[in-house]
Structures are given as structure tokens and as C-alpha cells.
VONU-234998 format. One record per residue (C-alpha): x, y, z; residue in one letter. Coordinates in pm, whole numbers, plus 50000, padded with zeros to 5 digits. Layout:
XYZA...
//
This chain:
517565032049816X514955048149922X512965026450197X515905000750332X514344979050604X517314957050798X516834929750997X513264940451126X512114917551416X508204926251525X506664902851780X502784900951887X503164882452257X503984847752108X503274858551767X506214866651531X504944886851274X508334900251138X510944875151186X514494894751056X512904909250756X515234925350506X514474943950190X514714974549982X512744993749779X513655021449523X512365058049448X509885064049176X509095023549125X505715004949202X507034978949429X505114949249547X504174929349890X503164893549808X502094868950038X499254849150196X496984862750458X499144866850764X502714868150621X503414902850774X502194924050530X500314946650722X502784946051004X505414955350777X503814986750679X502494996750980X506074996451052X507015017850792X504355041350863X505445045351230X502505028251373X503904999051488X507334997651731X509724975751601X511294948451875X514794947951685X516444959251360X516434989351188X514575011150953X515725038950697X513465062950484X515135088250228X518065085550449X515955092650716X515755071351092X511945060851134X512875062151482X514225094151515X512585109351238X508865098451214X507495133251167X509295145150886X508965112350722X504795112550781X504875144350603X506325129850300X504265099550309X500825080850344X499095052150398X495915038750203X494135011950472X492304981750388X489324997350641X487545025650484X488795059350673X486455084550619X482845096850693X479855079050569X477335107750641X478765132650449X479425136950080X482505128549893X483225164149852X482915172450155X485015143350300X487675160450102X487485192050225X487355175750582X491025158250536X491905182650320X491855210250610X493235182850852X496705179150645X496415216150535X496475207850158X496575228449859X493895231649616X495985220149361X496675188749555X492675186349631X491475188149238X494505159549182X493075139049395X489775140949244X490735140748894X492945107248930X490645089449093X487705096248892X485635115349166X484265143448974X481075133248896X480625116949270X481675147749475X477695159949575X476955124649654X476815109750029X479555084450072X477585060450271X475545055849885X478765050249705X479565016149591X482174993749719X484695000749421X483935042049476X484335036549819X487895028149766X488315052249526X487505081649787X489855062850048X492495063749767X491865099749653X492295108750074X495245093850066X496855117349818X495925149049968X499135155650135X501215153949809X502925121749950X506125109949775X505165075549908X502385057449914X501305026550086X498475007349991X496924973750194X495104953949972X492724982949852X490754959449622X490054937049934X485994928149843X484944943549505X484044935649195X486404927648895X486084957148700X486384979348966X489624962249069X490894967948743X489725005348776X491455009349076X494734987948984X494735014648650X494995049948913X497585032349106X499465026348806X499445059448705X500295074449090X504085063348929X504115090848659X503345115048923X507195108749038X505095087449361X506815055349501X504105030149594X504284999749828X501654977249762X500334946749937X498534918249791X497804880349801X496594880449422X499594871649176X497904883748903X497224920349064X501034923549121X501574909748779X499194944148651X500814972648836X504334963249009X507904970548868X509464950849176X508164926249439X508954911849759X507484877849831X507414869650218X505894840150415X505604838450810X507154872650850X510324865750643X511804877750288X511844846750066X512634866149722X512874894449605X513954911349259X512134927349007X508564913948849X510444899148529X512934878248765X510544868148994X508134850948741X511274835248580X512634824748914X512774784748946X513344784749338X511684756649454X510944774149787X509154804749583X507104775449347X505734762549652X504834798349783X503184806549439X500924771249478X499904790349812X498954820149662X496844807049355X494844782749669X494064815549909X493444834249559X490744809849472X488904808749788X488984843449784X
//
């Protein structure tokens, strides 16, 4: 496996946000976090990404400790946030260069980055003028600069339109011929339904199923019916 998380406990004060969480993900797949708003998504890959201390449990990332090994595992991986990380004054291409300096990428990385994400014809433009679905694009493209072999993404569609969803959900989908893993978080059914070759469905910081998409949607758990009713509600106030 390539991310195996065991019996990850994460409190906040009186919050539990991860409450024994278990699960595993495998290389080269497009694996899926589904859940509500406050399930422990974000926790979880916070977690992963060495941002967040874990109370109890453990960890493991290409073999690797998170505790003991959070550098060498940043530098194979990277996180796309649901907040916009980058600078609205300047131009897209210049944003680039910015982060590309920071994480010392190559210019073979840098025109990837622009070329899946559909940046080209934005690069001379401020990003503080872009719209919300280009916005996200740039965040994404960021994200790749550092040749990850994992990438996390926290609900990156999070206030945009429909076809720029679909824009978005299409470059993800094609991060997996690349040889990427991604992790991606959502509360829309039909977004994991799109892009994801696995998924994890957790409530109230806990695993409830998991398996891949096909045995998921077939699955008859009465638990996991009641979990999808709670999904298509949020997803229609949305």
C-alpha cells in the first residue's frame, strides 16, 4: 500500500475529529474522501501532509514513518487547499515562477503545470482578474510544481460554476496517467462518481466503508444508505 493510515485518533479540545480511523490507499489510483461537512476530511489530510499531530495511531507513506520521516515524504508530495494559496497582485505567470523558485522546480515541471491545467493563454494576466474556476486552476497547477507522486486535493471545486467543475474534475483525472496518486475530498457523490477508482466514506471522524467505486455504489449497507441520504441533503443545499 502506499498511504496505510492505522488507528488514527486526532482530537480538537473536546472535539474528536479522527476517532480510530483506518484505511488504505494504493499507488497510481484516484482514491476518494466522502463525507459531509465535518467528517474529518480535512483533518485527515492535514494529517497526512504533516500539518496536523496525531494524538494516537500510526501513519505510513511509501513505507515511510510520517513521524519520523516528514521531510522526505513532503518532497514527494503536495497538497491542493480549499483556500486559494497564491498572490492576487501578480500575474499567473509570475505566481509560477514565484513557487516555482520556492520548491526549486524544473522547467519541465513548470510548462507541465501550465499545459495540464490549461494556463497558457492566462499566464500575462493578474490573478486577482481570474475567475473563480481559473483561480483554482492556478492553485492546482502550483500544486504540481514539485513533481509530487501524491497529490491531495480538499474540495477544489468548493464555489464555482458547473462547467468549470467539470473542467477541473477532467485535469484531475488525467494527473493519474502521469503515474500521480491523488487523494481527493468531497461531499458531492456525483464528483467522486466522475474521477475516483476507490473511495473511503467516513462520518464523525470514522471509516464506515471503504472499497473500490464499483462496490461502493453496489453496497446495500444500511449504515452507508443512510450516509448517502446525508450526502444528496448537504449536496442540495450546497
Amino acid at each position: 500500500m502506499l498511504i496505510k493510515v492505522s488507528n488514527v485518533t486526532k482530537r480538537y479540545g473536546d472535539i474528536l475529529a479522527l476517532d480510530g480511523l483506518s484505511l488504505e490507499i494504493k499507488k497510481g489510483r484516484i482514491f476518494g474522501l466522502l463525507g459531509v461537512n465535518g467528517a474529518g476530511k480535512s483533518t485527515l489530510l492535514s494529517v497526512l501532509n504533516g500539518l496536523t499531530d496525531i494524538d494516537e495511531g500510526s501513519v505510513e507513506i511509501f513505507g515511510l514513518d510520517l513521524k519520523k520521516k516528514i521531510r522526505e515524504i513532503r518532497n514527494i508530495s503536495s497538497i491542493v487547499p480549499q483556500n486559494l494559496a497564491f498572490y492576487e497582485k501578480l500575474t499567473v505567470k509570475e505566481n509560477l515562477e514565484f513557487f516555482s523558485n520556492v520548491q526549486q522546480a524544473s522547467k519541465e515541471n513548470f510548462a507541465k503545470a501550465i499545459e495540464i491545467n490549461d494556463l497558457s493563454k492566462l499566464l500575462n494576466q493578474e490573478a486577482s482578474t481570474l475567475s473563480g474556476g481559473q483561480k483554482r486552476r492556478l492553485n492546482m497547477a502550483i500544486g504540481l510544481l514539485n513533481d509530487p507522486k501524491i497529490i491531495y486535493f480538499d474540495e477544489p471545486t468548493v464555489g464555482i460554476d458547473p462547467k468549470s467543475r467539470n473542467d477541473i474534475l477532467d485535469s484531475i483525472r488525467s494527473y493519474k496517467d502521469l503515474g500521480i496518486t491523488v487523494v481527493y475530498t468531497s461531499h458531492y457523490m456525483n464528483e467522486i462518481e466522475k474521477i475516483c477508482d476507490d473511495v473511503a466514506v467516513i462520518a464523525k471522524g470514522k471509516l464506515i466503508e471503504q472499497g473500490t467505486l464499483k462496490a461502493i455504489l453496489q453496497s446495500k449497507s444500511e449504515t452507508l444508505e443512510k450516509h448517502f441520504l446525508a450526502l444528496t441533503s448537504e449536496s442540495q443545499d450546497v
